[in-house]
C-alpha positions as CSV (number, residue, x, y, z in Angstrom):
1,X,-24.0,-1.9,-20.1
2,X,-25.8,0.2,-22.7
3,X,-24.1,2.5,-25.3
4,X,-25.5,5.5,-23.5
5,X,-24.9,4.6,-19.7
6,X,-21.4,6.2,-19.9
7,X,-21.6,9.5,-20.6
8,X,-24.4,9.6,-17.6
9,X,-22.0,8.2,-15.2
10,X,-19.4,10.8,-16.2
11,X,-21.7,13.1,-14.7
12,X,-21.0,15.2,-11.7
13,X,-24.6,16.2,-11.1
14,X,-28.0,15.7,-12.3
15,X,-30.6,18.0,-10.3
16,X,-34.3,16.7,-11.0
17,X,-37.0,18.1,-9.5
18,X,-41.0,17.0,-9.4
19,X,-43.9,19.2,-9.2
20,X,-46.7,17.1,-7.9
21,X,-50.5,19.3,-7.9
22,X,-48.5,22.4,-8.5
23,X,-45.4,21.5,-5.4
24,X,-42.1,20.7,-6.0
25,X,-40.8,17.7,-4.7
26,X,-37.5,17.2,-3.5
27,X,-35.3,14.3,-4.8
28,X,-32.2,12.0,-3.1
29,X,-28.8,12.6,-3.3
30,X,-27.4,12.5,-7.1
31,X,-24.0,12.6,-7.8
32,X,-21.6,10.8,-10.0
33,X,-20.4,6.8,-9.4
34,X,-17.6,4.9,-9.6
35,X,-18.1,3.0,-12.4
36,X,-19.6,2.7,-16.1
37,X,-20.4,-0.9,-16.4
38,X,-23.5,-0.9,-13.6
39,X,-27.1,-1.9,-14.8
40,X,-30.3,-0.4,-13.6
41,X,-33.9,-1.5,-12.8
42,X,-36.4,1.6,-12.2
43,X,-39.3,1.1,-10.0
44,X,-42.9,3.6,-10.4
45,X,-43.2,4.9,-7.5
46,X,-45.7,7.1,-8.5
47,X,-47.7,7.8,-12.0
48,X,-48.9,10.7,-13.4
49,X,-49.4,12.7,-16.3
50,X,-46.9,14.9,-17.7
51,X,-47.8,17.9,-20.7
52,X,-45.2,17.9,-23.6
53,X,-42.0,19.7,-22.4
54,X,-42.8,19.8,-19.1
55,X,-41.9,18.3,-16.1
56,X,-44.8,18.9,-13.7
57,X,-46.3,16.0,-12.4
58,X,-50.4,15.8,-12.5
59,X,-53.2,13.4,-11.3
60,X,-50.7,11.7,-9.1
61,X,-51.5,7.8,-8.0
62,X,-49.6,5.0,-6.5
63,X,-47.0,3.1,-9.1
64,X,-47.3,0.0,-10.1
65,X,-43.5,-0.6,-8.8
66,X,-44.3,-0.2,-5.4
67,X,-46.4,-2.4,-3.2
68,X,-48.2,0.5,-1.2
69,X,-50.9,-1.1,0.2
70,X,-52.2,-2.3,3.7
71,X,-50.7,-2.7,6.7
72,X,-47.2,-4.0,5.2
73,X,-47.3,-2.2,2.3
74,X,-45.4,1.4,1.7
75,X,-47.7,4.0,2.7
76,X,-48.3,2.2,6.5
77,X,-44.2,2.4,6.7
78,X,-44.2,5.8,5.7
79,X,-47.0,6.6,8.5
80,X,-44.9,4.6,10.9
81,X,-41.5,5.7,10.5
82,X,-39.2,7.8,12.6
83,X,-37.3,8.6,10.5
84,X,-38.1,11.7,8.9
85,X,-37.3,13.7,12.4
86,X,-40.0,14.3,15.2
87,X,-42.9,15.1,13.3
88,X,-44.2,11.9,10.9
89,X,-45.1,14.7,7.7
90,X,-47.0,11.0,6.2
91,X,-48.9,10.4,9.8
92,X,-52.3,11.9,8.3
93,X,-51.7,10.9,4.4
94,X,-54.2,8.2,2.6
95,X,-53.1,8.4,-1.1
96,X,-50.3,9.4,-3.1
97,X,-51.4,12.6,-3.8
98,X,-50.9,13.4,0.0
99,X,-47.8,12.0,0.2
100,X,-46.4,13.6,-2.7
101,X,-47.7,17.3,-1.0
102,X,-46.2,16.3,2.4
103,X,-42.9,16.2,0.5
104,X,-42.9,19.4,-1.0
105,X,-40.4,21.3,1.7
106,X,-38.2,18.8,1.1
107,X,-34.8,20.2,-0.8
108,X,-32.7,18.0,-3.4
109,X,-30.2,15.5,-1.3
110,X,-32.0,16.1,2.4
111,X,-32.0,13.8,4.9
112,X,-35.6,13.1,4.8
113,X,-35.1,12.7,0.7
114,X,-32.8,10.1,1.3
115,X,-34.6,8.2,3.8
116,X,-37.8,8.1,1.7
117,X,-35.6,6.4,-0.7
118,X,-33.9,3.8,1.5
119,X,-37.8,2.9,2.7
120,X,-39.1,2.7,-0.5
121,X,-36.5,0.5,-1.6
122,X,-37.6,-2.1,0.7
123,X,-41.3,-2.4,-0.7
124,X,-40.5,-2.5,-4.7
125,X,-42.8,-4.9,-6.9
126,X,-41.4,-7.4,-9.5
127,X,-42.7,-4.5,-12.2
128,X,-39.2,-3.0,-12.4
129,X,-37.9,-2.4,-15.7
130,X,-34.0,-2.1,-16.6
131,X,-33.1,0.9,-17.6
132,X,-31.0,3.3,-19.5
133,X,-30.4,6.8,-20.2
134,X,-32.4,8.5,-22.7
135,X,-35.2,5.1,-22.6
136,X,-38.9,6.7,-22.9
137,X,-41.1,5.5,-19.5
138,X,-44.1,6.3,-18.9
139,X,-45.0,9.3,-17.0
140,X,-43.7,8.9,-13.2
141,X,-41.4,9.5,-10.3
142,X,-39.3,6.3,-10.0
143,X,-36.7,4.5,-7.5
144,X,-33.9,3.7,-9.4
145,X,-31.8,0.6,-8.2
146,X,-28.6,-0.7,-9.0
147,X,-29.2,-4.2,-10.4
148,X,-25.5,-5.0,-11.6
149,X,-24.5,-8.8,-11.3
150,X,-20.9,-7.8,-10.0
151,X,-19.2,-5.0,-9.1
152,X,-15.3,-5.3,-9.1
153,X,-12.7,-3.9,-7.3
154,X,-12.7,-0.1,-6.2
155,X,-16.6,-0.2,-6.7
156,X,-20.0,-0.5,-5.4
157,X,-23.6,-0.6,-6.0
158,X,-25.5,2.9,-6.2
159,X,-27.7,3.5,-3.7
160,X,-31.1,3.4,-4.5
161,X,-32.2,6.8,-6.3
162,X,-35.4,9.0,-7.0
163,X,-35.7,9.8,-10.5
164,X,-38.2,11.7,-12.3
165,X,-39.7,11.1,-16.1
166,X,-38.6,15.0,-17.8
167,X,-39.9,15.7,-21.0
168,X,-40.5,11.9,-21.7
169,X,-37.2,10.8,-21.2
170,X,-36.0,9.1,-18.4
171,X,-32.4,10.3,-16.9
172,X,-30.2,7.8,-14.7
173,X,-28.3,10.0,-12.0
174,X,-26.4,7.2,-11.0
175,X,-24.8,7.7,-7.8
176,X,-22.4,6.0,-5.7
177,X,-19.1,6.7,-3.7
178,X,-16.4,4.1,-2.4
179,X,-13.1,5.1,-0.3
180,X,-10.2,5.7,-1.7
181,X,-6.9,4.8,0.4
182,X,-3.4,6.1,0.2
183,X,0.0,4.3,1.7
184,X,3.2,6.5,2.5
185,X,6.1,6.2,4.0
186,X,8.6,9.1,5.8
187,X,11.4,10.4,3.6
188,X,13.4,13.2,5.7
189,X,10.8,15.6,6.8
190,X,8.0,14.4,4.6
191,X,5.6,11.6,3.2
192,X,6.4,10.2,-0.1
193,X,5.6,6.6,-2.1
194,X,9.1,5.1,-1.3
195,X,12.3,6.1,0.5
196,X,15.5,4.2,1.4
197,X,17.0,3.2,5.0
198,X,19.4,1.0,7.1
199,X,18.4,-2.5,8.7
200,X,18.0,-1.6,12.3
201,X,16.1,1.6,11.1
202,X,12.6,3.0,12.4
203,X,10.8,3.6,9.7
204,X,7.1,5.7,10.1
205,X,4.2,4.7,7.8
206,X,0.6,6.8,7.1
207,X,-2.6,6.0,6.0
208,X,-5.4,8.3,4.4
209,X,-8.7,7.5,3.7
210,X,-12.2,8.6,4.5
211,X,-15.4,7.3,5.2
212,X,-17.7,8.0,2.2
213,X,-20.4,10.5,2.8
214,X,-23.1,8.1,1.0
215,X,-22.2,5.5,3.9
216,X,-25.6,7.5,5.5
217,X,-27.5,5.9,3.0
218,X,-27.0,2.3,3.8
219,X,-28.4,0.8,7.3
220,X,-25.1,-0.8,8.3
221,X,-22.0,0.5,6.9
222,X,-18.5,-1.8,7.5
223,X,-15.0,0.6,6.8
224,X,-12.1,-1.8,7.6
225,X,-8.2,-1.0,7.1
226,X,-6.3,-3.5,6.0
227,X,-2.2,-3.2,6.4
228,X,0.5,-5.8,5.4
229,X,4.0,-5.5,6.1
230,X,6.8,-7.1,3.9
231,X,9.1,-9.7,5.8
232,X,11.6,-7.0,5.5
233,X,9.9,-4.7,8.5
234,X,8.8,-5.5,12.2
235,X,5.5,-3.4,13.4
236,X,7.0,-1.1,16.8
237,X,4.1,-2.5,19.2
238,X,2.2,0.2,20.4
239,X,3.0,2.9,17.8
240,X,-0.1,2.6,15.8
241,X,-2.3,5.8,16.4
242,X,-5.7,6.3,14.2
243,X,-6.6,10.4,14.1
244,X,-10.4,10.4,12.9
245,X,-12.1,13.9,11.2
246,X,-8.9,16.0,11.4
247,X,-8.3,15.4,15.3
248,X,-4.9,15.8,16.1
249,X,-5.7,14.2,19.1
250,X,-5.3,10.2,18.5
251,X,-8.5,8.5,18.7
252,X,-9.7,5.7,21.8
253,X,-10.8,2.9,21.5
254,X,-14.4,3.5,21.2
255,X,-14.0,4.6,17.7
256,X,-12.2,1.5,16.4
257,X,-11.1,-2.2,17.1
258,X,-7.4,-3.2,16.2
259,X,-6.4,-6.3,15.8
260,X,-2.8,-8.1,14.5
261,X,-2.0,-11.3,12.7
262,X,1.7,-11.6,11.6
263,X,2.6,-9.5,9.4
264,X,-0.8,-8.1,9.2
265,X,-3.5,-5.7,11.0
266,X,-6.6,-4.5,10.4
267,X,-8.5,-1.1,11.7
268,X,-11.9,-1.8,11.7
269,X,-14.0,1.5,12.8
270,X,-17.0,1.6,15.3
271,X,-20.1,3.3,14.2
272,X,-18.9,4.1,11.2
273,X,-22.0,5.6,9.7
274,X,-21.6,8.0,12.3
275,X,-18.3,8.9,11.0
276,X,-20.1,9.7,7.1
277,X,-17.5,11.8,5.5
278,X,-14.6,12.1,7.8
279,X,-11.2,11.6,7.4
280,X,-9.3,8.8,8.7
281,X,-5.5,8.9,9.2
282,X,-3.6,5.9,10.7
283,X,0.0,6.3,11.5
284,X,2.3,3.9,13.1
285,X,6.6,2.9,13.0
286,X,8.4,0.1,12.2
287,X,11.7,-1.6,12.1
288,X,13.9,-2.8,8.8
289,X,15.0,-5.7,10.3
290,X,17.8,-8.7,9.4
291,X,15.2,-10.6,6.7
292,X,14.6,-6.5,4.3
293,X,15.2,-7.5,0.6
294,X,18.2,-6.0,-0.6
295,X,19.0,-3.8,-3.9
296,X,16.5,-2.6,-6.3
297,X,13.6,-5.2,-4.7
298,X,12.5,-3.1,-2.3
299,X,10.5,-3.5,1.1
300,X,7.2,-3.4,0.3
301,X,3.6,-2.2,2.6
302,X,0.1,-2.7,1.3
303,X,-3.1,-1.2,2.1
304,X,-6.6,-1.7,1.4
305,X,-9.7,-0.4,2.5
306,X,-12.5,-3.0,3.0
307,X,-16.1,-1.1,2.8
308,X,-19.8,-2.1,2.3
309,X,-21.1,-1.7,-1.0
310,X,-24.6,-3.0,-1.7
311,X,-27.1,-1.0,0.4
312,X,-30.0,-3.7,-0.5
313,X,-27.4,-6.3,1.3
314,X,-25.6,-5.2,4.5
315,X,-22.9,-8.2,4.2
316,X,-21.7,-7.7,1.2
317,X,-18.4,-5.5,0.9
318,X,-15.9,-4.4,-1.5
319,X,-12.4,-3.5,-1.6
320,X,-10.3,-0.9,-2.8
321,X,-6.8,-0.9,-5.2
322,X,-4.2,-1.5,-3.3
323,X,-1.9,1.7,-2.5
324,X,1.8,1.1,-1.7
325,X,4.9,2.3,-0.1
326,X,8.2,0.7,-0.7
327,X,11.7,1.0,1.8
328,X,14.6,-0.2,-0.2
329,X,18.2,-0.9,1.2
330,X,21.7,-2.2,-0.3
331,X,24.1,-4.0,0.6
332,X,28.2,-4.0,0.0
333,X,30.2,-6.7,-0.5
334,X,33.9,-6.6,0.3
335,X,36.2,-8.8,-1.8
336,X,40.1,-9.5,-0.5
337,X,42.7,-10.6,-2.6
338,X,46.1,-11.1,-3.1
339,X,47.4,-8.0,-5.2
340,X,50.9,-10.1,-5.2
341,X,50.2,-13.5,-6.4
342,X,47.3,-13.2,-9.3
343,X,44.6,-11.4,-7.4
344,X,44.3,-14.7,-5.3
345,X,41.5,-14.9,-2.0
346,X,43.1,-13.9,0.8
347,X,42.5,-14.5,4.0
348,X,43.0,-12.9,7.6
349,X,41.2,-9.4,6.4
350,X,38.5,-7.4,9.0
351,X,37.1,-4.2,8.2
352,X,35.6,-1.6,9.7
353,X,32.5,0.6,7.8
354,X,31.8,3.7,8.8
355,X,29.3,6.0,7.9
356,X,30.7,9.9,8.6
357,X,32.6,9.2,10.9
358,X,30.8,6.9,13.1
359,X,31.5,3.1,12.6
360,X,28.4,1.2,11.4
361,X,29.8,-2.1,11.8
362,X,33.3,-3.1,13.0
363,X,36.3,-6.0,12.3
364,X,33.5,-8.0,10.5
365,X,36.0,-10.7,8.7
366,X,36.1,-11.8,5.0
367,X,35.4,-15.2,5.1
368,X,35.3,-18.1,2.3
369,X,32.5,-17.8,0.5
370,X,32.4,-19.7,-3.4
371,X,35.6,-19.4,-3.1
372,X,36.5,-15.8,-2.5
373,X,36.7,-14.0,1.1
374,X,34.4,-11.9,1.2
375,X,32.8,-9.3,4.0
376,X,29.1,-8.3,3.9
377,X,27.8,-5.1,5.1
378,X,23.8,-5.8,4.7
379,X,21.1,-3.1,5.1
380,X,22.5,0.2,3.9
381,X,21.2,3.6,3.0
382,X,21.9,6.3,0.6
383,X,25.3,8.5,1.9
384,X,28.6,8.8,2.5
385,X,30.6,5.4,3.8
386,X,34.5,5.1,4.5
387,X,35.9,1.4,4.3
388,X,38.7,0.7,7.1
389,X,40.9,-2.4,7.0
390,X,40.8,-2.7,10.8
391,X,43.0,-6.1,10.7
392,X,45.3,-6.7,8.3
393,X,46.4,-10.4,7.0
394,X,49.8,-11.1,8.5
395,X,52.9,-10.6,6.2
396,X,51.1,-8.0,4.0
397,X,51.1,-4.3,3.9
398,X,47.9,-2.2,4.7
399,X,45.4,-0.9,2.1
400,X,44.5,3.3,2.4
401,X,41.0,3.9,3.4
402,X,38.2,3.8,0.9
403,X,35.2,6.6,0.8
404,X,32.1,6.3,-1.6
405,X,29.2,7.6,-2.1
406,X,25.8,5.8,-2.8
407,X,22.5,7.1,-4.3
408,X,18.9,5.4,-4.4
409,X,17.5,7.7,-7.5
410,X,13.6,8.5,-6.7
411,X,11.4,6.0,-8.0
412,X,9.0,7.2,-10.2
413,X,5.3,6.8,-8.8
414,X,2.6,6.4,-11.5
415,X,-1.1,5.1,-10.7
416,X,0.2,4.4,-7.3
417,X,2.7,1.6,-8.3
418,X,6.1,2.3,-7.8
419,X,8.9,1.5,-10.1
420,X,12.0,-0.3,-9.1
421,X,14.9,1.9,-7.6
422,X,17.8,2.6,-8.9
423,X,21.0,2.9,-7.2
424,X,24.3,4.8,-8.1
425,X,27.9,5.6,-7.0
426,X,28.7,9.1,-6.7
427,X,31.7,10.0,-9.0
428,X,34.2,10.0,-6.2
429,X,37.1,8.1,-7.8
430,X,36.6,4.8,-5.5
431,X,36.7,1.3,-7.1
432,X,33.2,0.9,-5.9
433,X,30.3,-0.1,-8.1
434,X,26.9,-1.5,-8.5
435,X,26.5,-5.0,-9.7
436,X,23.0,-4.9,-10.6
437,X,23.3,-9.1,-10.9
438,X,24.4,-9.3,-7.1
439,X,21.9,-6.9,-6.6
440,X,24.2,-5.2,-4.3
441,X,27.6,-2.9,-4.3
442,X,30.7,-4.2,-4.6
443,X,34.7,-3.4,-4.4
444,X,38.0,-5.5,-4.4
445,X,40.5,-5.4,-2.1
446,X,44.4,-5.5,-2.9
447,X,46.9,-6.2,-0.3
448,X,50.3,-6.4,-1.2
449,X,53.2,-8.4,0.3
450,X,55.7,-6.8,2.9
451,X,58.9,-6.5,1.3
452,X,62.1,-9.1,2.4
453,X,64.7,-6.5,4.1
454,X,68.4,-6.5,4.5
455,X,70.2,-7.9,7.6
456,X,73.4,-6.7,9.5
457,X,75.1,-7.9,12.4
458,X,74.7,-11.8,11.5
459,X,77.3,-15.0,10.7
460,X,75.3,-15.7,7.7
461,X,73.5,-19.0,6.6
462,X,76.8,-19.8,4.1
463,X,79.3,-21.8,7.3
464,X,76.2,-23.8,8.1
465,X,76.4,-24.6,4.6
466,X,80.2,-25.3,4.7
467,X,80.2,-27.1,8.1
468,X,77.0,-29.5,7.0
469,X,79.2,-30.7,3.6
470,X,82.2,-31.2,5.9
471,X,80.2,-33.1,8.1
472,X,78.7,-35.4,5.0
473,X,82.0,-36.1,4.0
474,X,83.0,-37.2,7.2
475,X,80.8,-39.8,7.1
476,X,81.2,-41.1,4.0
477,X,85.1,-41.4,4.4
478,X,84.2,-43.4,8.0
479,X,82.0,-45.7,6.1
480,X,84.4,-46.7,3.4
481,X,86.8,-47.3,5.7
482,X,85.3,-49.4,7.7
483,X,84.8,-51.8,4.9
484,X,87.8,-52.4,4.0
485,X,89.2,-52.7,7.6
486,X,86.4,-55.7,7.6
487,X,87.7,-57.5,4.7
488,X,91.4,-57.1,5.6
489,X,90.3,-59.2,9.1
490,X,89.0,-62.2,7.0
């Protein structure tokens, strides 16, 4: 856009007002918009003349943006309208002039302000010219419409304003509003951006948002949530609640639709212009199930808000940022050896994990895995765990029980995008550890042999010894003498 546009759409709030023959004249709604990259076309709505350094409007006429006109043009909509409550204040006007007085009760951002606007918009000439701040127009009160090519994400067209000429200088007071939407996810007794849990866990999600209070401006306005789920979580069926303008009470459904597809729903709200600057809340649970990601990946849940945002076109919408929430898990990995012959994988092992002192998972065996034994324990949480050899191999002597600690440090949030976790082991002395490669913790596990113990009582193994060489003698003797008992017969 322009060099000047941006510092007018930094603006919080441009109050304009028009004197027309000596009344004020109240405007639309200004405030500030979402973006600085928008383009404007202003369309005469009325001329005028206007003495130096002031900003009374005289000898007021029709525009030349405006097609006013017979029975389709402006001023027979005006007459016509219902909506400017349930007295017409245009039924007896013929000119501008008359209009302009039958507007002069009218204060800055009413109701029947804006919907002169959203009229007018619909009977502008091709006599617009683009506009920026500070651009000299002639003398007039103008309709100001957003004219920008594309709007991206987080953003919409401004609603079509009234503007008026001040001192010979025209000033945009651009305005527009979009929802903003924020994901989180229940850590202990509070929301937060990420939090850690156990596969097999319920885990409770919220949405905020609100319906922007500009949605009154358009003629249809569209506010849908949209919610993803990772692979790593299973929606709880009938735990989604939507609480609409502060309620506590959860809302029916004559307020919204809600509708699932996979790993996806969306929210999409009835009436919503009806619901012009509320509050929207959805909350809902689900389950970490078998499939989470494990380690420092985390589990991740999307939101979006779709919403309309053109007023001069009810089907185009936008869509806001995305705002996340992440679950994360671990994961240990149990390694057996032979603490007698070279650390060798040993087999025969099952252990027991417990968490306090309830078990968590019991007599899960090592088994061959890339050649090591090996025993998982997928989908675990920040705490204290206590590693039992429930099942020890046969032949070797039983290991002492190992307690650790593991920490998921808190993420840092920034701009909504949450960095990757990290996770510790609490200085407790154990042999467990992170392997940020494996993504998960790990610890070896040493059994030694029995020992081989004295005997009493016993003949020994030395006689069998004795009585086996007497035996081989034996034969041997037998055998030679045989052969020479056969050559002394021939």
């Amino acid at each position: 856009m322009k060099k000047n546009l941006k510092k007018i759409l930094s603006a919080m709030l441009v109050t304009v007002l028009l004197v027309c023959m000596g009344t004020t004249v109240a405007l639309a709604d200004t405030t500030a918009p979402t973006g600085d990259n928008h383009t404007y076309t202003a369309y005469q709505i009325f001329s005028g003349t206007q003495a130096e350094g002031s900003a009374e409007l005289g000898s007021v006429e029709w525009g030349n943006g405006i097609n006013w006109d017979g029975a389709n043009g402006f001023l027979a909509a005006l007459k016509a309208s219902s909506d400017f409550g349930t007295t017409n204040p245009f039924e007896s006007c013929t000119d501008a002039a008359s209009v302009a007085v039958a507007m002069k009760e009218w204060s800055d951002g009413s109701a029947n302000a804006k919907a002169f606007a959203k009229l007018a918009r619909k009977y502008v000439t091709n006599n617009g010219t683009e506009v920026e701040d500070g651009d000299t127009l002639d003398a007039g009160y103008y309709l100001v419409i957003d004219t920008t090519t594309t709007v991206g994400e987080g953003d919409a067209y401004n609603l079509a304003l009234l503007q008026l000429t001040q001192k010979g200088e025209f000033k945009i007071a651009a305005k527009n509003s979009v929802p903003e939407v924020l994901k989180q996810v229940k850590d202990g007794d509070a929301y937060a951006k990420a939090n850690n849990a156990a596969i097999g866990d319920t885990v409770s999600f919220k949405i905020t948002t609100a319906v922007p209070s500009t949605a009154t401006q358009y003629d249809k306005y569209d506010f849908i949530i949209h919610d993803t789920l990772s692979a790593g979580l299973t929606l709880t069926d009938g735990t989604v609640k939507v609480y609409i303008n502060g309620s506590t009470t959860a809302a029916s459904d004559a307020d919204y639709t809600f509708a699932l597809n996979g790993q996806s729903f969306t929210i999409t709200l009835k009436k919503a212009l009806e619901k012009a600057g509320q509050a929207v809340v959805v909350e809902y649970d689900a389950v970490l199930n078998s499939g989470a990601a494990i380690g420092t990946t985390g589990n991740t849940n999307t939101a979006t808000v779709e919403y309309s945002n053109n007023p001069m076109e009810e089907e185009s919408t936008g869509t806001t940022p995305p705002s996340y929430s992440i679950t994360y898990t671990t994961q240990l990995n149990v390694f057996k050896v032979d603490g007698t012959n070279n650390n060798a994988p040993l087999k025969g092992a099952k252990f027991t994990l417990k968490k306090g002192t309830e078990p968590i998972a019991e007599n899960v065996e090592a088994v061959l895995v890339d050649g090591k034994y090996v025993a998982n324990f997928k989908g675990l949480e920040e705490g204290t765990y206590t590693l039992v050899e429930s099942v020890i191999p046969a032949g070797y002597n039983p290991i002492e029980d190992i307690t650790f600690t593991i920490v998921c440090e808190e993420p840092e949030v920034v701009d909504d995008v949450t960095k990757t976790c990290t996770w510790t082991i609490a200085e407790d002395g154990s042999d467990v550890k992170y392997v940020a490669e494996d993504n998960a913790f790990e610890v070896t596990v040493k059994n030694q042999k029995g020992n081989t113990l004295p005997e009493t009582g016993g003949i020994g193994t030395k006689i069998f010894y004795v009585i086996g060489a007497i035996l081989v003698a034996g034969a041997a003797i037998l055998l030679i003498t045989r052969k020479r008992m056969s050559k002394a017969d021939r």
